[in-house]
N, C-alpha and C positions, 0 to 999 in steps of 0.2 A: 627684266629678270636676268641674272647673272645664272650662266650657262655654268652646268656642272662638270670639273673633273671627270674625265671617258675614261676606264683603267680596265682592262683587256685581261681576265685570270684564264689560265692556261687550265687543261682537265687535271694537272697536278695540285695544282693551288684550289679547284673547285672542289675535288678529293680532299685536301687535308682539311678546307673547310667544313667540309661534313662528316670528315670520321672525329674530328678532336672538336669541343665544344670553350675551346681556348688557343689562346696562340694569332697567329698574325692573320693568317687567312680568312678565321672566323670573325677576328675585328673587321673588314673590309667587307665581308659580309654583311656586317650589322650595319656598317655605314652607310650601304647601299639600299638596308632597308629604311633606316632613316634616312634616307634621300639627301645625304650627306655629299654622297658621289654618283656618277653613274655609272654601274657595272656591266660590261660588254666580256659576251663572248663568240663564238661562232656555232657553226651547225656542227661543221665538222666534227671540233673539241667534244661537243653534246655527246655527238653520238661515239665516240673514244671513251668519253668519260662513263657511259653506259653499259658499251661492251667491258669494261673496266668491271664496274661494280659487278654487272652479271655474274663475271666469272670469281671474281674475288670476295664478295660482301651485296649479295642479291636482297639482303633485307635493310640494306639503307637507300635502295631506289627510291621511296617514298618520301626519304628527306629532301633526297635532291632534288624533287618535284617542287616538294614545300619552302626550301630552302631559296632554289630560282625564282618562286613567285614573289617571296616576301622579299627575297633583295632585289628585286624590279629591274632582273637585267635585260639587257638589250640583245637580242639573236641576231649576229652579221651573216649575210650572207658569205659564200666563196670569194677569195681575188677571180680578181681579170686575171688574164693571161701575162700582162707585163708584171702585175706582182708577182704572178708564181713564178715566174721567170727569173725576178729579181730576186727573190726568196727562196729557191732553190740552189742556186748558187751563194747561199750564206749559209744552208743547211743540211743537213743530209741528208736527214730523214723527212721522205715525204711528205707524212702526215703535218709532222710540225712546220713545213713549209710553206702547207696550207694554210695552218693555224697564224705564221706569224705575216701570211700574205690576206689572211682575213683583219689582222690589228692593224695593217697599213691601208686597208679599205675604210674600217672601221674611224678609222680618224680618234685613235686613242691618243691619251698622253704619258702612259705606262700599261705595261707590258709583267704580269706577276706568271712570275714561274717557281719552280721547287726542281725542275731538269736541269742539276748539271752539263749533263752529255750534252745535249744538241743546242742548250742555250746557254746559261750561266756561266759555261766554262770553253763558249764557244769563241776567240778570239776574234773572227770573222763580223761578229756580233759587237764587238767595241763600239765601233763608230759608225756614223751615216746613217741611222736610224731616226726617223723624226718622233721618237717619243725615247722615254725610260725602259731599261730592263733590268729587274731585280727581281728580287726573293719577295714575300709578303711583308718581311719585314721591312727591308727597305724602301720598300712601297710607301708604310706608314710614315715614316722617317722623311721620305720627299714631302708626304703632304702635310706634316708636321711644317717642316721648311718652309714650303706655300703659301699654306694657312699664318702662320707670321708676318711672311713679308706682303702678301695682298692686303 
């Protein structure tokens, strides 16, 4: 059995997956319920992506339950210590430092965000990462690419 694509969606990307019912996040979604890929995220992100909705949109909790289950992600624990260590010094802010020292636990191959600030427009974040980091869209677009050349 050929082991599935690991792709790590941030509580911004698990957001737009669930408020818009179109668009790139909600593709990678479906992909993961069709077990196309496998979608990983952390405890951390969960519980960010909750206090999120609480405060902003409390009656789409229920999607996100529904939505986690059917795209069959995977829950990472915390980094060790040397990730957060490594990853703290790439970011700023601590939460996301968590989150992207849980994708270097996690053993992903892409990394989906919709953050500007702390990652997409993070320079620090160029290189020496051992996966992808992009938008949802360009998520698609790699595995587009991928899926061709395998």
């Amino acid at each position: 059995m050929v082991a599935k694509i690991r792709i790590l969606l941030d509580p911004s990307a698990i957001f737009a997956g669930i408020w818009s019912d179109r668009g790139g996040s909600r593709m990678l979604l479906r992909l993961g319920e069709a077990e196309a890929i496998a979608l990983v995220t952390s405890r951390f992100a969960l519980q960010e992506l909750e206090g999120a909705l609480r405060a902003k949109a409390p009656e789409v909790l229920g999607t996100l339950a529904l939505l986690l289950d059917r795209a069959q992600f995977t829950i990472v624990g915390p980094p060790d210590k040397d990730q957060l260590g490594l990853t703290s010094r790439l970011v700023d802010h601590p939460g996301d430092a968590n989150i992207l020292g849980s994708a270097l636990g996690g053993q992903v191959e892409f990394f989906v965000t919709l953050d500007q600030k702390h990652f997409l427009a993070n320079d620090r974040l160029v290189s020496g990462l051992p996966f992808q980091l992009g938008t949802p869209g360009e998520c698609l677009d790699w595995l587009r690419r991928r899926l061709r050349v395998g």
